[in-house]
C-alpha positions as CSV (number, residue, x, y, z in Angstrom):
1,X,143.3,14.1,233.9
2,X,141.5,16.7,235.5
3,X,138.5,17.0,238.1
4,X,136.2,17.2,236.0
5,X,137.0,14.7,233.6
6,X,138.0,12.3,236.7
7,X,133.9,12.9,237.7
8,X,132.6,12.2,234.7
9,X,134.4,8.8,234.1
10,X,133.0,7.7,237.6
11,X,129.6,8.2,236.5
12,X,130.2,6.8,233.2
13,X,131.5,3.7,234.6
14,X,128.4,3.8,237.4
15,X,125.9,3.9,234.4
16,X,127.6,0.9,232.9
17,X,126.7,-1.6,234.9
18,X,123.3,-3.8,234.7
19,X,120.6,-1.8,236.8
20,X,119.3,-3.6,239.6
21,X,115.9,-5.0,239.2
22,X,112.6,-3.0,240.6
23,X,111.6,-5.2,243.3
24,X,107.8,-6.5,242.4
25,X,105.1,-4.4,243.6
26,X,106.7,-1.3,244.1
27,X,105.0,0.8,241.9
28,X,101.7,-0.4,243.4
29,X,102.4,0.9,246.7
30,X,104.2,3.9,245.9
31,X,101.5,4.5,244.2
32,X,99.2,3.9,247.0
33,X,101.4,5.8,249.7
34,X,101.3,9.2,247.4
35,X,97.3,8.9,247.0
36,X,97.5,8.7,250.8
37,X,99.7,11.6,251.7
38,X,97.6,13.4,249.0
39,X,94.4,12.3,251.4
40,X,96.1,13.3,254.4
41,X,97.1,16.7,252.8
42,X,93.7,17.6,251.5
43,X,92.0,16.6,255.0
44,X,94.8,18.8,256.9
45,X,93.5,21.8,254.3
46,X,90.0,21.3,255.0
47,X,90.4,21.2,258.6
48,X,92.2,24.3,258.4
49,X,89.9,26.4,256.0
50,X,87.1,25.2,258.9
51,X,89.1,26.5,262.1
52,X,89.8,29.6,259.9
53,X,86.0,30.6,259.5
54,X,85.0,29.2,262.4
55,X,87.8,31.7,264.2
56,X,86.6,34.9,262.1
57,X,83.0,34.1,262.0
58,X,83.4,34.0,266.3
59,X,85.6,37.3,266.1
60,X,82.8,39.0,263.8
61,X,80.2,37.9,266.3
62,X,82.2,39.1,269.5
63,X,83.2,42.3,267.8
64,X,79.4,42.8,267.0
65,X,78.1,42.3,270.7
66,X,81.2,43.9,272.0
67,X,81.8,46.8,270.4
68,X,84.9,47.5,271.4
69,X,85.9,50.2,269.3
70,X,83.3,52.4,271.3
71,X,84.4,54.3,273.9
72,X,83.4,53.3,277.3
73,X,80.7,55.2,279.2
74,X,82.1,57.2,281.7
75,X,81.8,56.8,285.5
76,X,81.1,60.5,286.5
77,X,79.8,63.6,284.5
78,X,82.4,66.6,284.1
79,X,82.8,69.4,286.5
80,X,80.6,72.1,285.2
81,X,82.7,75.1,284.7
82,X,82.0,78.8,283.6
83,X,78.5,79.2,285.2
């Protein structure tokens, strides 16, 4: 008897047996649990999408005031040279 054939005996004898009953209820609060990790997960997303335009609509406004892809204005004039 092979390796294979030893496995699949296992598992035929393992489905054999009665099942074990579904304790009462179950279904009820599994049910219940997944509609609250659903919740959770759709108040975590919402959250999130509102700290993401929250944190781009404050770097558009500081980027506006700031400017700071301007160069900044320079302490002292040039030397004038060639006169």
């Amino acid at each position: 008897m092979s390796g294979h054939d030893r496995a699949e005996e296992e598992v035929r004898r393992m489905l054999d047996v009665p099942r074990p009953p579904v304790p009462p209820g179950l279904v009820t609060r599994s049910a219940g649990r997944g509609r609250a990790i659903l919740r959770r997960r759709r108040a975590v997303r919402a959250v999130a999408w509102v700290l993401l335009v929250a944190a781009v609509t404050a770097f558009c406004v500081w980027a506006a005031v700031a400017e700071p892809w301007a160069a900044p204005p320079r302490g002292t004039t040039p030397p004038l040279r060639g006169w």
